[in-house]
N, C-alpha and C positions, 0 to 999 in steps of 0.2 A: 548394528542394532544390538544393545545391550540383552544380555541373557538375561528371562526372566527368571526369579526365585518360585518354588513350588513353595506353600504352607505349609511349614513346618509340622510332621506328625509324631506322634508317640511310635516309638518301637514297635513292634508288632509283641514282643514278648509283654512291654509292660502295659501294653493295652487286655491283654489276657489276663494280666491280672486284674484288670478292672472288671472283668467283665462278672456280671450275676451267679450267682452258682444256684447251676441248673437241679431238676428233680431228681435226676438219674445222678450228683456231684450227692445234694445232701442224703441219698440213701447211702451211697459208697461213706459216705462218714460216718454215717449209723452203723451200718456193718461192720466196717474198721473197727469202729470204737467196741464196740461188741467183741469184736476179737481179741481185744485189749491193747491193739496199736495208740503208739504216742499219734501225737500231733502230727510231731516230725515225718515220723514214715507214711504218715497221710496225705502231707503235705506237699512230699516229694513223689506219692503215687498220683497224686491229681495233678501236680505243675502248679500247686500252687503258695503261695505265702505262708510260714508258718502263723505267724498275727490274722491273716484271714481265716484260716481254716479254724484256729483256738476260737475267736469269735464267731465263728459260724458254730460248732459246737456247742458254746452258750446261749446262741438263739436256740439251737435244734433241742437242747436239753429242758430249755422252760416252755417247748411244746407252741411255736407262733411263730413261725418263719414268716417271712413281710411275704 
């Protein structure tokens, strides 16, 4: 009997980064940014993308997260 294949999944890391950022992710970036941290050190406190986190910033900052 041939071995069947499982469906092919995304990594468990790069599906985290898919994932929405939560209420408790965009206050931590409020705070951060507040404190005057970069991007980078935000991005590496959350796990998450520097490109996501700049962008989430830009929403957070004109006041209308989706």
């Amino acid at each position: 009997m041939p071995k069947t294949k499982n469906p092919a999944k995304a990594p468990a890391k790069a599906r985290a980064f898919r994932a929405p950022f939560t209420p408790a992710e965009d206050a931590a970036i409020l705070a951060a940014a507040a404190e005057g941290k970069t991007n980078e050190e935000i991005a590496d406190m959350l796990g998450r993308k520097l490109a996501s986190v700049w962008k989430r910033r830009k929403i957070l900052a004109r006041g209308n997260p989706p």
